[in-house]
MIDOSE-1310 file (N, C-alpha, C; in nm, 2 decimals, decimal comma, always signed):
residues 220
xxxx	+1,14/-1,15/-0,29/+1,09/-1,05/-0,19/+1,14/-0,91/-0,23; +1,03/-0,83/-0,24/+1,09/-0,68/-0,28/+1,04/-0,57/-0,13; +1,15/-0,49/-0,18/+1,17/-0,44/+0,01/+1,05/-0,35/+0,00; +0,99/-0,27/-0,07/+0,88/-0,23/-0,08/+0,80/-0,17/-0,24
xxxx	+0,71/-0,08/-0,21/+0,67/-0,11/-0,35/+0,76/-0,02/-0,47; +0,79/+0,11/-0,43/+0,92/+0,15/-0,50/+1,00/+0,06/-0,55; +1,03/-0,02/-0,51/+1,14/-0,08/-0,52/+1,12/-0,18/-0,65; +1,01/-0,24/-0,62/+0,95/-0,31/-0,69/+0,88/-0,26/-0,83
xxxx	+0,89/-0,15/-0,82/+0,85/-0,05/-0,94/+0,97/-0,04/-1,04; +1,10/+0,00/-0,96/+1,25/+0,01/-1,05/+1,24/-0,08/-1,13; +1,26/-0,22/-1,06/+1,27/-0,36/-1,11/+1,15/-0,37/-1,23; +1,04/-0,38/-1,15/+0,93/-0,40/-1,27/+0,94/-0,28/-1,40
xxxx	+0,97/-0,19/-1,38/+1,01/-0,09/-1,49/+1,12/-0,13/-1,57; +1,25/-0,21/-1,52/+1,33/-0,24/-1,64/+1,30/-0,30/-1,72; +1,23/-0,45/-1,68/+1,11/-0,56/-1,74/+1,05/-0,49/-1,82; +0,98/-0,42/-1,82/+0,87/-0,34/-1,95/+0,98/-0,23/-2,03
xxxx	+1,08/-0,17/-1,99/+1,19/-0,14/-2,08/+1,22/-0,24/-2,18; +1,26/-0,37/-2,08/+1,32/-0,45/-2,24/+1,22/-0,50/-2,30; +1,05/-0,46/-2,27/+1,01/-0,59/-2,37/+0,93/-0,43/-2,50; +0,94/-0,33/-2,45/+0,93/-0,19/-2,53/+1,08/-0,22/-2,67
xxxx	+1,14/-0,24/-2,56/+1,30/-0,28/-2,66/+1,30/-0,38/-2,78; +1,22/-0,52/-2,70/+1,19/-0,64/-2,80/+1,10/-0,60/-2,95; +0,98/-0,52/-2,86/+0,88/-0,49/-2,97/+0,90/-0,40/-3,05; +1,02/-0,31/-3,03/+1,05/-0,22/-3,08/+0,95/-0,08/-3,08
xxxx	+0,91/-0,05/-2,99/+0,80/+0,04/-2,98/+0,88/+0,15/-2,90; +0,81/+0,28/-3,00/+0,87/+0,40/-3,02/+0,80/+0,50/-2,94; +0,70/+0,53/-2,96/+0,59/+0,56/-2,87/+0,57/+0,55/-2,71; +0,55/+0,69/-2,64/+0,58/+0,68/-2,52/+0,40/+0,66/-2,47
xxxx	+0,46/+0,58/-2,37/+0,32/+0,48/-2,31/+0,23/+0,58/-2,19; +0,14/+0,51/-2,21/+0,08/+0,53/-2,09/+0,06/+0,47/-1,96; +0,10/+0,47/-1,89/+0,12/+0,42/-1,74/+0,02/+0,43/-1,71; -0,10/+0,36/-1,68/-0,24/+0,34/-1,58/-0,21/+0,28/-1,48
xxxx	-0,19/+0,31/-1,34/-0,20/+0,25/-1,21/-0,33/+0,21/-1,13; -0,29/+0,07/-1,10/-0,45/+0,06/-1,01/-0,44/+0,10/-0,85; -0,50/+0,20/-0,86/-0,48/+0,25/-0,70/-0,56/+0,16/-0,57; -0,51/+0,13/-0,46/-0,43/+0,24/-0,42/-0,25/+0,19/-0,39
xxxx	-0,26/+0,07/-0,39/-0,14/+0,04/-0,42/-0,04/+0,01/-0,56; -0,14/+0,00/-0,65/-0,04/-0,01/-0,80/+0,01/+0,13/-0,83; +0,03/+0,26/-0,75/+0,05/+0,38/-0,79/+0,21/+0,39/-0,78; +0,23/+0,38/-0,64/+0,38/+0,37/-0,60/+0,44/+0,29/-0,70
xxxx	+0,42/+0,18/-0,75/+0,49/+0,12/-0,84/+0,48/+0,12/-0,98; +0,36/+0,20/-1,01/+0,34/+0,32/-1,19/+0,41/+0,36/-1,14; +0,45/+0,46/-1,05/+0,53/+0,64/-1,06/+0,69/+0,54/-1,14; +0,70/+0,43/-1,02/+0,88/+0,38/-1,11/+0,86/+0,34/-1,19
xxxx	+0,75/+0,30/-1,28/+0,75/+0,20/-1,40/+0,75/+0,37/-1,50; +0,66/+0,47/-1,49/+0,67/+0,54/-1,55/+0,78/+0,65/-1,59; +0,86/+0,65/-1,48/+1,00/+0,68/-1,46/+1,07/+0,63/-1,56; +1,08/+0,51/-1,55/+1,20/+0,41/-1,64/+1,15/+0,41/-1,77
xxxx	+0,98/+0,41/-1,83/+0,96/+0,38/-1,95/+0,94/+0,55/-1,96; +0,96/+0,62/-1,96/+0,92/+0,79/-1,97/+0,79/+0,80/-2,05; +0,69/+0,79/-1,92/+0,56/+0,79/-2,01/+0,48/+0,83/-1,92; +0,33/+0,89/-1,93/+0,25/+0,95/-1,86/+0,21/+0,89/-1,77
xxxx	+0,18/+0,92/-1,64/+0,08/+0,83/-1,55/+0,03/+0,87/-1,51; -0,13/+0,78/-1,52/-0,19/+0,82/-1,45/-0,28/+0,71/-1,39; -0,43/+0,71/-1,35/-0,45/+0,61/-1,28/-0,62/+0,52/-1,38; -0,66/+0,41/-1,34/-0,74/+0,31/-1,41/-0,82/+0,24/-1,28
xxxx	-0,93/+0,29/-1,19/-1,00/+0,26/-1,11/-1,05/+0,15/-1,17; -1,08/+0,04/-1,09/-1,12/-0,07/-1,05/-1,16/-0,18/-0,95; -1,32/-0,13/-0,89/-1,37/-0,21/-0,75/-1,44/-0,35/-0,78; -1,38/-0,42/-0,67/-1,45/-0,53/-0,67/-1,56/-0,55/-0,61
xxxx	-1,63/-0,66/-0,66/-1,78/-0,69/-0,61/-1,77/-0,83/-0,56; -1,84/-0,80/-0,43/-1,83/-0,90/-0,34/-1,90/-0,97/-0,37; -1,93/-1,11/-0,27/-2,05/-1,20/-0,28/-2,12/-1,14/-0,11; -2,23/-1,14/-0,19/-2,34/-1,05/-0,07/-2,30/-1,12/+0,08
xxxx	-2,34/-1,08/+0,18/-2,29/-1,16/+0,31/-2,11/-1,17/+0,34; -2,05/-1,18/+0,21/-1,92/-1,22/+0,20/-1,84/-1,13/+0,13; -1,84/-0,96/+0,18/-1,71/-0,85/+0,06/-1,62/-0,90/+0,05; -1,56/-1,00/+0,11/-1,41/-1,01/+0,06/-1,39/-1,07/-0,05
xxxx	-1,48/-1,20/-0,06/-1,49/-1,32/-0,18/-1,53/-1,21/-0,31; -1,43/-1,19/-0,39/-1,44/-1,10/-0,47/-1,49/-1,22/-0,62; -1,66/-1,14/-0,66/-1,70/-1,23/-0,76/-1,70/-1,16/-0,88; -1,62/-1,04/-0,91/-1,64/-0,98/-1,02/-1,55/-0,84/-0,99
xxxx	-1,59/-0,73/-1,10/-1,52/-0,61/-1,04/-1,61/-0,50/-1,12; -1,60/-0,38/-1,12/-1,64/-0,31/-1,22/-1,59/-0,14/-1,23; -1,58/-0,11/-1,35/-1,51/+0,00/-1,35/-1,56/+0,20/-1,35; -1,58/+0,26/-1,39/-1,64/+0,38/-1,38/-1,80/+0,36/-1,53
xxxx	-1,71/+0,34/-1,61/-1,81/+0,29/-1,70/-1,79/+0,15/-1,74; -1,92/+0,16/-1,83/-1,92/-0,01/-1,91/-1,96/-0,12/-1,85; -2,06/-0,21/-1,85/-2,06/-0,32/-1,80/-1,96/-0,41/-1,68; -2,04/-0,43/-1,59/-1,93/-0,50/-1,46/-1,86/-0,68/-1,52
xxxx	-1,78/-0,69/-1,48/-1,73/-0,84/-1,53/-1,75/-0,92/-1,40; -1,84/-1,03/-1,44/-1,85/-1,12/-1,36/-1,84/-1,26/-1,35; -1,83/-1,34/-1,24/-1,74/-1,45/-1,25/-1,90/-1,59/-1,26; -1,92/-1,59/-1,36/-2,06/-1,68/-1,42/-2,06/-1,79/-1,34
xxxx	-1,94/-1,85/-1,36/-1,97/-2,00/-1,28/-2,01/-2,01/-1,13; -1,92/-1,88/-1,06/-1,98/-1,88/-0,92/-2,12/-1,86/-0,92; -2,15/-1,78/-0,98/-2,32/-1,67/-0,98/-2,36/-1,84/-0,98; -2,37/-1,86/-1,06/-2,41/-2,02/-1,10/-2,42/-2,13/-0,99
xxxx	-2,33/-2,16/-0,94/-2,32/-2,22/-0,79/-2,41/-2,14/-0,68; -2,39/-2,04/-0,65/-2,45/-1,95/-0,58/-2,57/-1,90/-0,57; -2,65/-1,92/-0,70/-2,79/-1,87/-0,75/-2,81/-1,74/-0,77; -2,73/-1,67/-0,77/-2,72/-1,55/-0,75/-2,72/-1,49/-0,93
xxxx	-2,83/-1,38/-0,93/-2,87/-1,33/-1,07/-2,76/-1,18/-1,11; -2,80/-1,10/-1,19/-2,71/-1,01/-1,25/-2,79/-0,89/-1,14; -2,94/-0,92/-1,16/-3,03/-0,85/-1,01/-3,01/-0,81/-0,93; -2,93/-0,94/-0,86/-2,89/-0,96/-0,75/-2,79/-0,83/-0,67
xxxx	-2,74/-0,86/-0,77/-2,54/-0,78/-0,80/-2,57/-0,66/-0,78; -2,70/-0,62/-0,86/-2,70/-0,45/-0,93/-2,67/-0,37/-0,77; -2,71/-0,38/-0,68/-2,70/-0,28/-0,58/-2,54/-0,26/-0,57; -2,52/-0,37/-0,53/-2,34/-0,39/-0,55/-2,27/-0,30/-0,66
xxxx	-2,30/-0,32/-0,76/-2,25/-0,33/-0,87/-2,28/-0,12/-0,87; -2,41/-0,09/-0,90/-2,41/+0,04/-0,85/-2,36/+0,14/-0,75; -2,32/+0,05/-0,65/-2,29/+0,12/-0,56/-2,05/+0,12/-0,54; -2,02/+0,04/-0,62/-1,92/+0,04/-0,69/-1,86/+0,07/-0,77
xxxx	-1,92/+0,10/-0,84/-1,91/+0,22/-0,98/-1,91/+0,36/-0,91; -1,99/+0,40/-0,83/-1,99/+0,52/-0,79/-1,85/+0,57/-0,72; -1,83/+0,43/-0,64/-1,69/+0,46/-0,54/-1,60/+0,50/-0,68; -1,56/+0,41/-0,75/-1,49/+0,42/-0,87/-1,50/+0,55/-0,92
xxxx	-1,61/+0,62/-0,96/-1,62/+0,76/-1,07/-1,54/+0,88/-0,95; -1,57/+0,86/-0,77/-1,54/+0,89/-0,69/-1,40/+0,95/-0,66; -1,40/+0,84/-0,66/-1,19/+0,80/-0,67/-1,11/+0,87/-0,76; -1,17/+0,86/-0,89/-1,13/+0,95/-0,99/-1,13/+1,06/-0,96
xxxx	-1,20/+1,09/-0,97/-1,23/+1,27/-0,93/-1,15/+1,24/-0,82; -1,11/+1,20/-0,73/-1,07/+1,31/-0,58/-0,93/+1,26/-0,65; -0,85/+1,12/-0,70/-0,73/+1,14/-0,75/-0,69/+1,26/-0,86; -0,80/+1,29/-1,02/-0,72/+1,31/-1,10/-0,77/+1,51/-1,08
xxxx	-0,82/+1,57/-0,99/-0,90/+1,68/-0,97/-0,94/+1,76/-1,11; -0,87/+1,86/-1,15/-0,93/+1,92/-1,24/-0,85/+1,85/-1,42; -0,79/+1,72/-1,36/-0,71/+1,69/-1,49/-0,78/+1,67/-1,56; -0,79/+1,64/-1,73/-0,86/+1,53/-1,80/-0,87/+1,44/-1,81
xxxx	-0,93/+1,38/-1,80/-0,93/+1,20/-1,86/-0,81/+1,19/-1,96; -0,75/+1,10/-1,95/-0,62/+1,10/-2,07/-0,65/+1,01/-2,20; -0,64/+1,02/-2,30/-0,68/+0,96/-2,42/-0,60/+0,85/-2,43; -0,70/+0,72/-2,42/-0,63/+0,60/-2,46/-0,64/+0,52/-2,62
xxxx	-0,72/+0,55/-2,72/-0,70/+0,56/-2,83/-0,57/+0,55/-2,89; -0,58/+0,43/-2,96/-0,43/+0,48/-3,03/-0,31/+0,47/-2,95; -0,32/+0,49/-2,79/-0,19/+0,47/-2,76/-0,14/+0,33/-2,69; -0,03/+0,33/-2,68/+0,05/+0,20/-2,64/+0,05/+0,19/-2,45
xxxx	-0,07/+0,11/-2,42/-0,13/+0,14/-2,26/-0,06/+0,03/-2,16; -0,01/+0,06/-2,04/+0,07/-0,05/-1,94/-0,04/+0,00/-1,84; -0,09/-0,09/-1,78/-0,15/-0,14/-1,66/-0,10/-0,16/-1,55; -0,07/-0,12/-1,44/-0,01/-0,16/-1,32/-0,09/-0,19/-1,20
xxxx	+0,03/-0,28/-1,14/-0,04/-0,28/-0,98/+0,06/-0,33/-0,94; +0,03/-0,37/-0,75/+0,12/-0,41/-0,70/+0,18/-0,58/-0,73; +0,07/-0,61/-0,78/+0,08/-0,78/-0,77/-0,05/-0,85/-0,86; -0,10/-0,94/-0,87/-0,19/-1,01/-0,94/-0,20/-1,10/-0,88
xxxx	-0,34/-1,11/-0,76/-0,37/-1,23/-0,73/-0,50/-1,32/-0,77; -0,61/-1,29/-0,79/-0,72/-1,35/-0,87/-0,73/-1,27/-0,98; -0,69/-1,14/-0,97/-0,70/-1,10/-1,14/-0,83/-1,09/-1,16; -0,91/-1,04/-1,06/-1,08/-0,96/-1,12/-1,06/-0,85/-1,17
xxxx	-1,04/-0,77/-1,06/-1,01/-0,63/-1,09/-0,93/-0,57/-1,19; -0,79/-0,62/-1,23/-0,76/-0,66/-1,36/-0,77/-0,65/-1,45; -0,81/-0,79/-1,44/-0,92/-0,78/-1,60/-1,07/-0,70/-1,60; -1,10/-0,62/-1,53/-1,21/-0,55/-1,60/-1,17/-0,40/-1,61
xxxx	-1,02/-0,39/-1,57/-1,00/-0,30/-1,61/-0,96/-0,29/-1,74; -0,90/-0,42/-1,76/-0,82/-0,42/-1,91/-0,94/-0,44/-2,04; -1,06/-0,52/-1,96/-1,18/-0,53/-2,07/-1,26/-0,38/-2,13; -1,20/-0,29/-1,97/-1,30/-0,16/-2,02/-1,18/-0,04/-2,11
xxxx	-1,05/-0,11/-2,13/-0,97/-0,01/-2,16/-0,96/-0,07/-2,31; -0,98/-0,17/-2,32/-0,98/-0,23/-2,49/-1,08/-0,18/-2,55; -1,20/-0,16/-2,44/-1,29/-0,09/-2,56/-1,28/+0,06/-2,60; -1,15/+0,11/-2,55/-1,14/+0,22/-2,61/-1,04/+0,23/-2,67
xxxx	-1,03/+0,10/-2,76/-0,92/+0,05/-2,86/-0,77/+0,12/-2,85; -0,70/+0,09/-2,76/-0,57/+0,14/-2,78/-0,50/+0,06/-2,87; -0,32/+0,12/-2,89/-0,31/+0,06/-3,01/-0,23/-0,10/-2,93; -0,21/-0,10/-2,82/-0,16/-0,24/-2,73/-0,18/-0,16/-2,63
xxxx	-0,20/-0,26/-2,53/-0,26/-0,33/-2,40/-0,19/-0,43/-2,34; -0,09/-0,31/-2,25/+0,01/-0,44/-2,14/-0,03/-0,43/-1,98; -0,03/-0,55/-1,96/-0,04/-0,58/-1,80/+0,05/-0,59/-1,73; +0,13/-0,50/-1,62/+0,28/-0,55/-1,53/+0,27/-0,53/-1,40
xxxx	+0,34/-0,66/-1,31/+0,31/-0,62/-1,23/+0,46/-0,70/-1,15; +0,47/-0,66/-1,03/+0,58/-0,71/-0,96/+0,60/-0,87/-0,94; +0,48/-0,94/-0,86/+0,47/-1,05/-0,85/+0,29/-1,10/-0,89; +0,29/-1,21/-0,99/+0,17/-1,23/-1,04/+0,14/-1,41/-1,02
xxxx	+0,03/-1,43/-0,94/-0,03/-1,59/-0,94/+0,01/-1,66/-1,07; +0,03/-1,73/-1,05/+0,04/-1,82/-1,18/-0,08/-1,84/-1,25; -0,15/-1,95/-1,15/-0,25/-1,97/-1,21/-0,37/-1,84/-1,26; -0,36/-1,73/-1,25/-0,40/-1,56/-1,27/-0,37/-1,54/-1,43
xxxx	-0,25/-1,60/-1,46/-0,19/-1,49/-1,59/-0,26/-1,52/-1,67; -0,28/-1,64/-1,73/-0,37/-1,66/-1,83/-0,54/-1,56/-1,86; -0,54/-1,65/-1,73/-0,74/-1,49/-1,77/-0,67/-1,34/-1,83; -0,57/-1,30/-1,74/-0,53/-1,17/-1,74/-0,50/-1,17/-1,90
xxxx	-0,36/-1,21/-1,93/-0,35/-1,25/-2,07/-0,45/-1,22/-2,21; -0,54/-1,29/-2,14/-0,65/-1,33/-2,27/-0,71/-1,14/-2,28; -0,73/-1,10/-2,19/-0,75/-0,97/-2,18/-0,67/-0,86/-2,23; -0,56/-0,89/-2,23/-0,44/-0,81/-2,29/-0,35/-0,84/-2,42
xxxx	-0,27/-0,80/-2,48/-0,17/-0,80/-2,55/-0,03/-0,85/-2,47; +0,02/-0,85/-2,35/+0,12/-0,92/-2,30/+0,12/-0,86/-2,15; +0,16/-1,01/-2,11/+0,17/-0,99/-1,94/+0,30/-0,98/-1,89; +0,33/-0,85/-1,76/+0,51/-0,87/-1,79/+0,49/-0,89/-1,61
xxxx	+0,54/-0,99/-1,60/+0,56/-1,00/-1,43/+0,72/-1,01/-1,39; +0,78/-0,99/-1,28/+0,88/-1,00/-1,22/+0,90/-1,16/-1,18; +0,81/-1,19/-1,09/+0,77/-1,32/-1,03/+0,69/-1,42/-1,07; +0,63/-1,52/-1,10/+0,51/-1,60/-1,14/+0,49/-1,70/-1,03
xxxx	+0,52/-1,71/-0,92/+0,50/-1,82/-0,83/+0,39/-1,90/-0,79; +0,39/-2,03/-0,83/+0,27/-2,10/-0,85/+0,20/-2,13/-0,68; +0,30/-2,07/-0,57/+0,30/-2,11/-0,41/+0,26/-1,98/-0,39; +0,16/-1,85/-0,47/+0,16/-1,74/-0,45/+0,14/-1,68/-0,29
xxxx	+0,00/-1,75/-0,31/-0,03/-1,71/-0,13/-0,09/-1,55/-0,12; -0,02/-1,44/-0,08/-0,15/-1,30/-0,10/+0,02/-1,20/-0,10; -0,06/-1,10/-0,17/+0,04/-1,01/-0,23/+0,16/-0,96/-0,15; +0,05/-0,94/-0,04/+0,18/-0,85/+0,07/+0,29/-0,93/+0,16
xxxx	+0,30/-1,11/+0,06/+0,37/-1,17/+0,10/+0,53/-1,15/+0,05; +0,50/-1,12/-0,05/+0,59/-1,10/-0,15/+0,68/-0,93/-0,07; +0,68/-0,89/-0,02/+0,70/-0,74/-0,01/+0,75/-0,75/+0,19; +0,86/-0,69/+0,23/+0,89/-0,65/+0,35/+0,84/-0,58/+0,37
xxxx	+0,76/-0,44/+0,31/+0,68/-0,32/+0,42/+0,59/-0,32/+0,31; +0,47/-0,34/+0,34/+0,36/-0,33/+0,28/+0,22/-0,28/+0,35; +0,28/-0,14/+0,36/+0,16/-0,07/+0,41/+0,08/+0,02/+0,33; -0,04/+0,03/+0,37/-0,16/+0,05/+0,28/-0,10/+0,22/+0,25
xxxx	-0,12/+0,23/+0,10/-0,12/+0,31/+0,03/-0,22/+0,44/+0,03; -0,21/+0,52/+0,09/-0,29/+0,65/+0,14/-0,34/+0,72/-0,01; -0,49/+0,75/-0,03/-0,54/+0,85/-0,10/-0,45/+0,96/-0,10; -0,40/+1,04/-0,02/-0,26/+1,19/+0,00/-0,19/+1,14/-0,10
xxxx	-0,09/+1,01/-0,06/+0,00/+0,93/-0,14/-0,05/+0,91/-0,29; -0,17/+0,87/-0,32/-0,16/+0,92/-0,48/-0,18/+1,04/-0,54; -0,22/+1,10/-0,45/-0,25/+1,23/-0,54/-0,16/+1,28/-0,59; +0,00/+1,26/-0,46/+0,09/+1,37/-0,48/+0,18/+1,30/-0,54
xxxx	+0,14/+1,17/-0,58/+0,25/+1,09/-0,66/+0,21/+1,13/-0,82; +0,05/+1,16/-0,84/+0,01/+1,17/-0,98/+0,06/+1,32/-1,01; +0,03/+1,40/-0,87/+0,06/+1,52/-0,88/+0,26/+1,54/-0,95; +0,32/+1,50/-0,84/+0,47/+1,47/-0,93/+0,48/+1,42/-1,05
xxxx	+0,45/+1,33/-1,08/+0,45/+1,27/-1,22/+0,40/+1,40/-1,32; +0,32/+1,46/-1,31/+0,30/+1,54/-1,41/+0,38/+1,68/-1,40; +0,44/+1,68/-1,31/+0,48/+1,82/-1,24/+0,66/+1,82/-1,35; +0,70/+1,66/-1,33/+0,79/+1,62/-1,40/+0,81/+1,59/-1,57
xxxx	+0,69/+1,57/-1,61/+0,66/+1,55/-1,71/+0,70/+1,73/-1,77; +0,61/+1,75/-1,72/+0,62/+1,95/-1,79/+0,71/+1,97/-1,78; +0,84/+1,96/-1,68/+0,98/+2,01/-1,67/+1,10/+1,96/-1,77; +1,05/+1,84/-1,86/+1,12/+1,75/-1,94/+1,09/+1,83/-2,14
């Protein structure tokens, strides 16, 4: 149980210290947070590994009638990732989706802009990329973040998160170069189990957390 998501950031930031340590990697990372709660716990992961952060939009796509049953996710660009075997059960075509699927991408391009304002997009090429969030529970959103960040071939692709599903890590995995969790509990249950104060992460709250992070960066 971590007392909140800071907290859970410290901890998860020593984890991706020692496995920087293991790999021997020299190169300071890039911290991508999935907002709106993987941010609080980038700003400490980026803290401990002294590396840039910033953020990696990722919306999910519901099953029509049902937003919550998340059947896929999709990100600002690139193809949406979708979960075949449901569509399949479901009947449901790629057709089907597009309104969805368009109309989530936009929230995504959205988001960006109002978090990163007049910043630039940060160049992931080449560099050594950590993925955050608060937790990993089905691992849609995730992995299509991590699918759309490989194609902009960094030189590794890590996934961390405080507490992660078990049965999750693998898809995630396959998607990445190495998954670093705190927790793996197979009795997962939903994220904000794991956490004593788990209150929703405010749009203000990232801004001025991306805004710090870089404010700190220049001063170093």
């Amino acid at each position: 149980m971590f007392t909140d998501r800071p907290e859970a950031g410290r901890i998860l930031g020593e984890k991706v210290v020692d496995y920087l340590r293991q790999t021997q990697a020299t190169e300071r990372p890039l911290v991508l947070a999935l907002p709106r709660g993987g941010v609080p716990v980038g700003y400490a992961v980026a803290e401990a590994v002294d590396g840039d952060l910033d953020v990696m939009v990722a919306r999910k796509i519901g099953l029509p009638g049902q937003p919550e049953f998340g059947i896929g996710a999709v990100t600002s660009q690139g193809p949406p990732l979708l979960d075949r075997r449901v569509l399949g059960r479901v009947g449901l075509t790629d057709d089907d989706l597009a309104p969805s699927v368009a109309r989530e991408r936009a929230e995504a391009v959205r988001r960006l802009r109002q978090y990163r304002g007049e910043q630039a997009e940060p160049q992931v090429g080449g560099r050594l990329v950590v993925v955050v969030d608060d937790g990993l529970a089905t691992g849609v959103t995730a992995r299509a973040a991590l699918r759309a960040l490989r194609a902009q071939r960094p030189a590794r692709l890590v996934f961390a998160a405080p507490v992660c599903a078990a049965d999750s890590v693998a898809a995630v995995r396959a998607e990445s170069d190495a998954v670093i969790c705190v927790h793996c509990p197979t009795d997962f249950g939903a994220v904000g189990s794991w956490y004593t104060t788990f209150e929703q992460t405010t749009d203000e709250e990232v801004v001025r957390l991306l805004s710090a992070a870089r404010s700190a960066r220049a001063s170093r």
